[in-house]
N, C-alpha and C positions, 0 to 999 in steps of 0.2 A: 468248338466250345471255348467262351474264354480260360482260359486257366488260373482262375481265381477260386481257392478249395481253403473251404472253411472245416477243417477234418473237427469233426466230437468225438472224443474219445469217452465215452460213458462209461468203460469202465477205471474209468480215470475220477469223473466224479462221485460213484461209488465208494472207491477206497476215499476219497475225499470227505464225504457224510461219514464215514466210519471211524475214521481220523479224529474228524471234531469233534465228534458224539462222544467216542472217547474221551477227549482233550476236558471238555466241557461237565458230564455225566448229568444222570438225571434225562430228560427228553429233548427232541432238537426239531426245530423246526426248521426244512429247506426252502430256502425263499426263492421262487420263481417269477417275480416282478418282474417290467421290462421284458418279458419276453425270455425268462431265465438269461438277465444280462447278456441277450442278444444270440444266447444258445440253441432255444428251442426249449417252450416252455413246456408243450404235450409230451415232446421225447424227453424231455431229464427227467419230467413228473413219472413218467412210465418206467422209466430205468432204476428210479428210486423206490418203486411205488411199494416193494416187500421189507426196504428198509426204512423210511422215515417215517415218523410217529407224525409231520403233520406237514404242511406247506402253508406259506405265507404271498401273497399277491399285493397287488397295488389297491387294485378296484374289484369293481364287481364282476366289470368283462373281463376279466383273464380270470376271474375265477369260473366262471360259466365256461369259460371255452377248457378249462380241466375238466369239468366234469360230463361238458357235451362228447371229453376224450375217454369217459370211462373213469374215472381217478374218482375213487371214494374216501380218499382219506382225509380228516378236516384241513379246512383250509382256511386262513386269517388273513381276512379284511387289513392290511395294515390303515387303509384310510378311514376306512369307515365306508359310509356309505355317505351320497352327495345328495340325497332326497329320501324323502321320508318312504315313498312308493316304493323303493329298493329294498327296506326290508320284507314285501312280501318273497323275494327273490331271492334274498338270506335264510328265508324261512322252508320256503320249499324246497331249496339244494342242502338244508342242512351247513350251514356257513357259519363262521366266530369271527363275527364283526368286532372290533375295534372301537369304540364310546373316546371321543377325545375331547368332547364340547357338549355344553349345554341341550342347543338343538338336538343331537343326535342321540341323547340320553333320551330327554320327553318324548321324540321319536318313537323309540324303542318300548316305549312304557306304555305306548300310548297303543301301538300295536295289538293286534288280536292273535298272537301268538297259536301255532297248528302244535309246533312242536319246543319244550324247552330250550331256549337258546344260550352257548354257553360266548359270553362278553369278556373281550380283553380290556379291562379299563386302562387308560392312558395318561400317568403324571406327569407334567413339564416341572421336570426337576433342575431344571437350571438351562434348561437350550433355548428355549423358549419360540419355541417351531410350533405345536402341537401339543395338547393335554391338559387336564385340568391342574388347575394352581393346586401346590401343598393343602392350605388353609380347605379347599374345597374337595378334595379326594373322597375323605371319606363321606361326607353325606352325599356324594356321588354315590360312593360303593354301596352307603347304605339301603339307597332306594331302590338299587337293582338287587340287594340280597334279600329286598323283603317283599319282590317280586314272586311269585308263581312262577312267573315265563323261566324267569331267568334259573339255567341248573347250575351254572357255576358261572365264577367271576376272577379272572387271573390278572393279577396287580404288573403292570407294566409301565418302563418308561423307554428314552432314547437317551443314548448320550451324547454330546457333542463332540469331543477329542481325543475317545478312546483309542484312535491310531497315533497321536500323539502321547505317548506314556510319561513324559519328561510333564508335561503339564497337570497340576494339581486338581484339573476341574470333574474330572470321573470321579475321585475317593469324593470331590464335594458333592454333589448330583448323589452319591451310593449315599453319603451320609443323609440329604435330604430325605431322601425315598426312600432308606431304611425309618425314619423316623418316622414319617407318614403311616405308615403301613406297620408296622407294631404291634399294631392292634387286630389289625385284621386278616379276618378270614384268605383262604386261596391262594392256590399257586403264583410261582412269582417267573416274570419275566426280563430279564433286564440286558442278555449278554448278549451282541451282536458279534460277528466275527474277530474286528479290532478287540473285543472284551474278552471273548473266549480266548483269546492269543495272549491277550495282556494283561489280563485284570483276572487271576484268579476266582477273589472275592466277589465277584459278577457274575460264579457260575453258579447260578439257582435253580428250581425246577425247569424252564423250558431256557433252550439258547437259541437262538436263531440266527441260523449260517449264509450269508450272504456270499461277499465275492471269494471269502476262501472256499467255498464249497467249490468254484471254479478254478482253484487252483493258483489265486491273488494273492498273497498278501498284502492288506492293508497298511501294513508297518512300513511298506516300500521292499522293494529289492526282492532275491530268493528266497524261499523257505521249501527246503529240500523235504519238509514233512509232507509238502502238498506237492501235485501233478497237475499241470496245466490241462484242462479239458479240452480248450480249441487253441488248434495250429493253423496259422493263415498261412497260405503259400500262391505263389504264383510264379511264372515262368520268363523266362528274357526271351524276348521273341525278337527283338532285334540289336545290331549293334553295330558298332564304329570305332574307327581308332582316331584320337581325336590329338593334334600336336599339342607343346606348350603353350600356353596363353590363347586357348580357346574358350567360348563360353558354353554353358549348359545350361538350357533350360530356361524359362519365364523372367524376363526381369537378368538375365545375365549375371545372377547372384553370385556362380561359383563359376571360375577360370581355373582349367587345368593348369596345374604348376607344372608337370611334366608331361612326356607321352602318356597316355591314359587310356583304357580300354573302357569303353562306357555300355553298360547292356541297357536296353530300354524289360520294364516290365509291365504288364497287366495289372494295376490298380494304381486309385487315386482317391481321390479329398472324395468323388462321391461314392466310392466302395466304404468309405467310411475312415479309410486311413488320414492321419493328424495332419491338415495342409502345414501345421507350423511343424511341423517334421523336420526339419533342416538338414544340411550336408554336416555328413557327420554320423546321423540316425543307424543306428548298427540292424545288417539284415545278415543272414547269413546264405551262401550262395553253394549247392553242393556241398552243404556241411561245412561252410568255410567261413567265417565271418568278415565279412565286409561290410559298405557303407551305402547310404544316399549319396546323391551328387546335386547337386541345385534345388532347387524349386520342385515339389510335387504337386502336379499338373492334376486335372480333376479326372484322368481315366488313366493316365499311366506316371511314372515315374524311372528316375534312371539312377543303377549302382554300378560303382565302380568291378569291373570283372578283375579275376588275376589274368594272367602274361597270356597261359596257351592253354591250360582246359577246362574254362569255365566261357559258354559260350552260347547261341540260342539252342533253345529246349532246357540251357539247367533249372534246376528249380531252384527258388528265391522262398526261402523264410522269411516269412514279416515278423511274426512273432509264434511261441510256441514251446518250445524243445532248446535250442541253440541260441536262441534270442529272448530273453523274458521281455512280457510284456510291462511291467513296471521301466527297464529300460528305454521301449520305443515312448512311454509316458513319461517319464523325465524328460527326455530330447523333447518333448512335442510341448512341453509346459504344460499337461494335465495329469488324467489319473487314468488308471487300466480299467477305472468304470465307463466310464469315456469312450475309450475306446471301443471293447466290448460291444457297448449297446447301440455304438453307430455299425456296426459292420451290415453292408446290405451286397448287392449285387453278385455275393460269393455262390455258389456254388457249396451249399451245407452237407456232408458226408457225414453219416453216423456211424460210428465205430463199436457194437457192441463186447 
């Protein structure tokens, strides 16, 4: 078998929702989009399923495919829905879709509703991605509160920079969207992970916890409060003693400066690890930290070994415990969502 081991440690993201939920107070929603950024979206929903008050999805298929796994606890549409047909599909699993546009309102009204359905409505307070404009909120809100269908209506937006704290644009967006909504009815959702961390003032009735819940932080770097969910590891299965002034790998990037002990390992750009990875990229090897060497190759890659006992069969940390994955995302020029959600070809281990 290859040895490429995506370990989940579940009860790693447990204390993680409990953490936040704390951090945050009031309710939380665990957002399992992406496939629970690449975790396993049935097993974290199950592992969660006596702690979190609700889950949050992309679409309508991953919300189906929770419930086709047993998971009865509400789940939020963050898109919405992409056709009007989809809310009978909303309707009979019991879903809280998301209202972010015109269409999707009339949609919604227009419906023959089986059972009350309870609408996240969505403000573009300043991102300008998604949501109804300030001006237009409320006779949004209005028309769904003087629905029938509708049993409840929870006032939400998104923010753009909340991992950036130094930037003025979240207290702007909180000021927008507190004005908006002033007047009205329903619970409020506004705090995403970055907000729960940074933004006290954003922590209102529901939060919803994204990559911290896997043990990210979005601010960059460690945060010793959280425990990384998934450990990538894999093994050197080959090696070489290579003199000064050799090269390694694709393109001849990197030249040993010295004697150099080079282990070959099991994964690559299509495991999902960051082709722009470069020498340099910290892995740790038997608990030991070391580097990349050249160029990663689309099935394997190579780090430097120490002198005499790190050799084939040790195992290689990609990221996890010894290595954070914010680290191998800086070196690689992206972000640990990035990464996460590309992981495939692993070998996935549940850890309850």
């Amino acid at each position: 078998m290859r040895p490429l081991i995506a370990h989940i440690r579940l009860n790693h993201l447990r204390q993680n929702y409990q953490t936040l939920k704390a951090m945050h107070g009031g309710k939380m929603l665990a957002v399992l989009k992406a496939n629970a950024y690449g975790h396993g979206a049935v097993r974290c929903a199950k592992a969660l399923a006596d702690l979190a008050d609700g889950f949050a999805v992309a679409a309508i298929e991953e919300a189906l495919t929770l419930r086709e796994a047993g998971i009865t606890q509400p789940i939020v549409l963050l898109e919405g829905v992409f056709e009007a047909a989809e809310y009978a599909l909303v309707d009979q699993h019991r879903l809280w879709p998301v209202v972010q546009n015109a269409w999707q309102l009339e949609a919604l009204l227009a419906h023959c509703w089986q059972h009350p359905v309870t609408v996240w409505l969505k403000m573009d307070s300043g991102m300008h991605r998604a949501g109804f404009f300030p001006h237009d909120y409320a006779p949004a809100h209005q028309a769904l509160s003087q629905s029938p269908q509708v049993a409840a209506v929870v006032n939400m937006t998104h923010f753009a920079c909340a991992d950036e704290p130094h930037k003025n644009m979240t207290a702007e967006q909180m000021a927008v969207f507190d004005l908006a909504v002033a007047d009205l009815p329903g619970d409020i959702s506004v705090a995403n992970s970055a907000a729960i961390l940074a933004h006290p003032n954003a922590h209102r009735h529901w939060g919803r916890a994204g990559i911290a819940l896997y043990g990210v932080s979005p601010l960059g770097g460690a945060d010793s409060r959280f425990l990384p969910v998934m450990r990538l590891s894999s093994k050197v299965f080959g090696e070489r003693v290579l003199p000064p002034g050799e090269p390694i790998g694709y393109g001849a990037a990197f030249v040993t400066p010295q004697s150099t002990r080079a282990g070959l390992i099991a994964c690559g750009y299509a495991d999902g690890y960051p082709r722009h990875a470069g020498t340099g990229t910290p892995v740790a090897i038997d608990g030991e930290r070391s580097r990349l060497l050249g160029r990663v190759s689309m099935d394997m890659m190579t780090v430097q070994l120490a002198d005499h006992h790190q050799g084939i069969g040790s195992e290689v940390e990609l990221w996890g415990d010894a290595i954070h994955i914010n680290e191998v995302a800086a070196a690689a020029g992206t972000i640990a969502y990035e990464l996460l959600c590309n992981v495939k070809r692993a070998h996935f281990v549940y850890e309850e």
